[in-house]
C-alpha positions, 0 to 999 in steps of 0.5 A: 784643569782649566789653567791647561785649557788656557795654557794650550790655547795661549799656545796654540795662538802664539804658534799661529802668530809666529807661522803667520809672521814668519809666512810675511817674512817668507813673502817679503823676502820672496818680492825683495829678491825680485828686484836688485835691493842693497845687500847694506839695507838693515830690512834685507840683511834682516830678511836674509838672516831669518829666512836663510837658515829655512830657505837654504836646505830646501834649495838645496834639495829641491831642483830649480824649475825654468829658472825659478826658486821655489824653495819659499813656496815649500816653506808656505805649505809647510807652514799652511800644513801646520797651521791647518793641522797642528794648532788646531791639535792643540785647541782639541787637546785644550778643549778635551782637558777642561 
């Protein structure tokens, strides 16, 4: 079953690489809303387009703190959670197949 093997970690490595572009997704978009950038700039309407959809629940749920929107900090640990517990899942589920 060594295709399993190689088919689990090739998944396990494309997940840990989307987590880890979308976390520097998440922190640019974090550092852009720091400053007043242009709403017309393509990198921030990209940037809002792909975070929004994740950020705007958590907003919504999570109460603000002294002015402070914490919602991308929820999202990195739920991120760092997933990369810490569910690819290393599936790398044992490869190894215990082959």
């Amino acid at each position: 079953m060594f295709v399993g093997t190689y088919f689990l970690n090739a998944v396990a490595n494309l997940i840990n690489l989307v987590l880890t572009a979308y976390m520097w997704i998440i922190i640019a978009r974090a550092i852009v809303s720091w400053v007043s950038p242009d709403p017309y700039n393509p990198i921030v309407r990209f940037l809002y387009r792909v975070t929004e959809p994740v950020l705007r629940p958590i907003r919504h749920r999570l109460p603000m703190v002294a002015g402070l929107d914490l919602s991308p900090m929820v999202v990195l640990l739920g991120i760092y959670f997933l990369q810490q517990f569910l690819v290393p899942v599936l790398y044992r589920i490869a190894s215990e197949i082959g």
